[in-house]
Steps between C-alpha positions, in 0.01 A plus 500: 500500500658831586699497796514851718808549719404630874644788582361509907243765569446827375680759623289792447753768597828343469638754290454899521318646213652677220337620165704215345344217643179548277682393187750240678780637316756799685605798308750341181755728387727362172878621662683367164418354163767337272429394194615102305618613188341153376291201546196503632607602819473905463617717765528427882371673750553605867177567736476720866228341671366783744698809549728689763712264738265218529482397115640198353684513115481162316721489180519280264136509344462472141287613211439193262335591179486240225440613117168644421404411892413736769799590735474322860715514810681187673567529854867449554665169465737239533695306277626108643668221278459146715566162323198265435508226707296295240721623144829648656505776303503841600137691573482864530148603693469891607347557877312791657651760723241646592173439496262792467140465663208513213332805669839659392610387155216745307707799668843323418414524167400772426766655715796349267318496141395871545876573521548277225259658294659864578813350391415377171310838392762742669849284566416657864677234769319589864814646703495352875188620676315618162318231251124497734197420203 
């Protein structure tokens, strides 16, 4: 049984339009990228979200690529050590920062891996403001 959550009734001009709202995703700019020099974990990655004095900068993603495995990108997280109430011992779980809506994670991505990319074929790091696919 699927289960739909109501979100009240359609507001049909709640928001103003802007070119942006066709793909869901605003204008993603990569600010920074700084590469891991190992493990699977390969560089991370800061993202401007929009652009003048109303954009938002979320650091802290990363670009995951396992051996012979296509590169990905992990929204940013957190890492939290609790004890198990059932062993005792010591469990280490990571939890989202952020979570980043599914109309926007296509645009994400290719935001941060085309910088990654760049990187690996030139050495190029984006400077602050530079880095856009």
């Amino acid at each position: 049984m699927h289960h739909h959550r109501y979100d009240g009734p359609a507001r049909i001009s709640a928001r103003p339009y802007t070119p942006q709202r066709r793909t869901g995703a605003p204008e993603i700019t990569t600010l920074r990228l700084t590469p891991i020099p190992k493990g699977n974990g390969r560089a991370f990655v800061s993202l401007r979200f929009g652009h003048g004095e109303d954009a938002l900068t979320i650091d802290g993603f990363k670009i995951v690529q396992e051996p012979g495995k296509r590169a990905w990108v992990a929204a940013p997280s957190q890492e939290r050590q609790r004890v198990d109430p059932h062993t005792g011992e010591m469990v280490t779980k990571w939890y989202p920062v952020v979570t980043i809506p599914d109309s926007w994670k296509q645009a994400v991505e290719a935001a941060a891996l085309a910088a990654w990319e760049r990187y690996q074929k030139t050495g190029e790091l984006p400077q602050d403001g530079g880095g856009r696919p």
